[in-house]
N, C-alpha and C positions, 0 to 999 in steps of 0.2 A: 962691833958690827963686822960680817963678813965682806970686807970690798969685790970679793969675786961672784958677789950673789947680786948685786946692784951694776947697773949701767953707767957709763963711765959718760957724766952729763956736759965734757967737753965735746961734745960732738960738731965735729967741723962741717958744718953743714954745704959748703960748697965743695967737698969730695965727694957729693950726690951725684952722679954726671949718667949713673942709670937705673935703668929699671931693677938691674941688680944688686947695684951700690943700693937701693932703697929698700931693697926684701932683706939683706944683710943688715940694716939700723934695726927693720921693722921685728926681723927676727929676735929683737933682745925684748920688745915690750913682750911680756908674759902674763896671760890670764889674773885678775884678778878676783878673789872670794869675799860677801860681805855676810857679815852675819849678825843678827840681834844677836847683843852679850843683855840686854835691861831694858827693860818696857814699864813703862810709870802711869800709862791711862790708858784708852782706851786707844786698839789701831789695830786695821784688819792683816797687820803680822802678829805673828806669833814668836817669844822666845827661843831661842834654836834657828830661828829660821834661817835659809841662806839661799846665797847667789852665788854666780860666779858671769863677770863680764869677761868674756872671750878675747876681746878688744874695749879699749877704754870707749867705742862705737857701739858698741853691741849690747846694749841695755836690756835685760833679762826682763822676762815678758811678766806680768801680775805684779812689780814690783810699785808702789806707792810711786804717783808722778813728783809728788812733793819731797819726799827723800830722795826720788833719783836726782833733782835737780840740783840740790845739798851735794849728793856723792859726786857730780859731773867734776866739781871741782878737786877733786881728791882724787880721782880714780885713776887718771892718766903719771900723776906721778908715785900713785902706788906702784904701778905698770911696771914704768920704769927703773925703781927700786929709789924714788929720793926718798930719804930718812925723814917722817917723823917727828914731831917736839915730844914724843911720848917717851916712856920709859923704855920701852921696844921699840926703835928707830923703825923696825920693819914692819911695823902697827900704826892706824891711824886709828882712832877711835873719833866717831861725827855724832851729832845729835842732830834728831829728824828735827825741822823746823817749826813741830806743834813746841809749846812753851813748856812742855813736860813731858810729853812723847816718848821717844825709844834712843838708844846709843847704838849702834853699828860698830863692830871692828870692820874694817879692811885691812886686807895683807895679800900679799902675792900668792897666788897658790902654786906657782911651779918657776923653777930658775929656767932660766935657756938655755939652750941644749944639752 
């Protein structure tokens, strides 16, 4: 794994002391992309499909409320760059909460700056 492509998750959070100490943290969360990799029954996505959250806040509009509620837990540390139990540390794969449903990757779509 690239450590310069992930956020360094000691972050001493009382050197926040301002508004631009907080745009420097916030600038390292980086967009993140989901995408159906596997669809098993029936669900108003499609294979291929994707998003991309702007902010781990910014929940992509027509997206299933029941997977988003699944991703909410995942998304903020995809953001950030924590690794992973997968074989791609940089990969999350999630299963929507119907009992056979769809898989999602998540991954970051872009480093910071």
């Amino acid at each position: 794994m690239d450590k310069d492509k992930y956020l360094d998750l000691s972050i001493d959070f009382a050197n926040i002391k301002s508004y631009d100490d907080y745009r420097s943290v916030w600038g390292k969360i980086v967009p993140v992309k989901i995408k159906m990799v596997e669809k098993n029954e029936q669900c108003k996505h499609n294979l291929d499909d994707a998003f991309v959250y702007k902010t781990h806040y910014d929940k992509p509009k027509d997206l299933c409320v029941a997977l988003a509620h699944v991703l909410d837990l995942y998304i903020f540390r995809a953001s950030v760059g924590f690794p992973s139990g997968e074989d791609d540390p940089g990969v999350y794969k999630i299963h929507c909460p119907d009992k056979k449903g769809t898989v999602w990757e998540i991954r970051r779509s872009a480093s910071p700056d």
